[in-house]
C-alpha positions in Angstrom: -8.1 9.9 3.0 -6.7 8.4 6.3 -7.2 10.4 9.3 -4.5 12.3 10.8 -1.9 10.6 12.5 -2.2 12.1 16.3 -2.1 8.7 17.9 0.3 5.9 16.2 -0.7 2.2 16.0 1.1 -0.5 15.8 1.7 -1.7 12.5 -0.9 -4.5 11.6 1.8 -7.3 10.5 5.5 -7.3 11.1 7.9 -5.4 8.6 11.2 -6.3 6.6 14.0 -4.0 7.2 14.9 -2.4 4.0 18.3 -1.5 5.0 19.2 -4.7 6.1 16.6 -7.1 5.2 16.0 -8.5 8.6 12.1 -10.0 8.6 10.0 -9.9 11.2 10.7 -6.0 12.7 8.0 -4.9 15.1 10.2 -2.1 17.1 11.3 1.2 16.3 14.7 -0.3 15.5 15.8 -2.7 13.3 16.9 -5.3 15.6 20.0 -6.1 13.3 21.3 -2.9 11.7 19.5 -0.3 14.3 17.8 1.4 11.5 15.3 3.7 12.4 11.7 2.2 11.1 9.2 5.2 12.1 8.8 6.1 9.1 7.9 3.0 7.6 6.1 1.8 10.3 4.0 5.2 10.2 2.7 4.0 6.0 2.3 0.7 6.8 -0.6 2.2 9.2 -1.7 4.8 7.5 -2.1 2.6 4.4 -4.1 -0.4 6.5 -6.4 2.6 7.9 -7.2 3.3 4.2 -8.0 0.0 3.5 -11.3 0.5 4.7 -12.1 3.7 3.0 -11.5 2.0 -0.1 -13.8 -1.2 0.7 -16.7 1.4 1.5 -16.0 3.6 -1.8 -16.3 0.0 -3.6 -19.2 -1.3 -1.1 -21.1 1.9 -2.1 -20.3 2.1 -5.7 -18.1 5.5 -5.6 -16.1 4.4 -8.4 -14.1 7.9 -8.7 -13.6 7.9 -4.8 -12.4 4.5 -5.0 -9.6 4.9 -7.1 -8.1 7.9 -5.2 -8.2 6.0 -2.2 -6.7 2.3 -4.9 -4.1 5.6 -5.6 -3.2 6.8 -2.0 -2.5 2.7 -1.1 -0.2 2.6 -3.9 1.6 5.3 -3.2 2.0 4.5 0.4 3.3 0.9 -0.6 3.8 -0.7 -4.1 3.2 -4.9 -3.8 1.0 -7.3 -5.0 -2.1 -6.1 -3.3 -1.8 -2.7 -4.4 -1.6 -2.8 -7.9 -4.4 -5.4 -8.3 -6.5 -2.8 -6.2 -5.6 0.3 -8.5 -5.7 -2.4 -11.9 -9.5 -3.0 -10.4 -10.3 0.8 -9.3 -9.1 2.1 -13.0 -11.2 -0.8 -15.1 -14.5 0.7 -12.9 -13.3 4.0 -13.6 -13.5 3.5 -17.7 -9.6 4.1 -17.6 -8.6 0.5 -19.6 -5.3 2.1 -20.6 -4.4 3.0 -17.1 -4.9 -0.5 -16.3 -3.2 -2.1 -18.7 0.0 -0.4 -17.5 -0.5 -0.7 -14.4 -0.8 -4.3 -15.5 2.6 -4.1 -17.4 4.1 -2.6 -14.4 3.4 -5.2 -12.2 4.7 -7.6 -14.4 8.2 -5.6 -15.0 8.5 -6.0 -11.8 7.3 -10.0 -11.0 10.2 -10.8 -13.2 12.7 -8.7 -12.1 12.2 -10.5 -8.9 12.6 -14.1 -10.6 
């Protein structure tokens, strides 16, 4: 998976504060509320470092090493982008019921949103 985390980046976009909402948070601190965003500064780089892995497992046809990695992301972060990843990484792994709720899932949660 990702490598250790002995030297933190910079998150690769700017982040939403989810105490508070406040968009555009590149600080430690939530420039509104004062929350502390370390934490999810640390998975928003430790899942945009795994991006890669995945790509390669894909690249190289390592189905089974592709959905751990489609798994890891997910778990780091939950949006859009993730579960069409995982959706994808199941269908090449042969597991079409695992996609299809992962499918349903999405959707759950598209229209709780609307």
């Amino acid at each position: 998976m990702a490598a250790a985390m002995d030297a933190p980046t910079p998150p690769p976009q700017p982040l939403v504060c989810p105490t508070c909402g406040a968009a555009g948070q590149s600080s430690a601190a939530c420039r509104r509320c004062h929350s502390d965003l370390r934490l999810l500064q640390h998975l928003v780089t430790r899942r945009a470092a795994e991006l890669p892995t995945l790509a390669r497992a894909l690249a190289a046809g390592r189905w089974a090493e592709a959905l751990l990695s489609a798994q890891y992301i997910h778990t780091l972060r939950q949006d859009e982008e993730s579960f069409r990843l995982l959706a994808v990484c199941q269908l090449l792994n042969e597991q079409f019921a695992a996609a299809c709720d992962t499918h349903r899932q999405y959707r759950a949660i598209i229209q709780q949103r609307h």
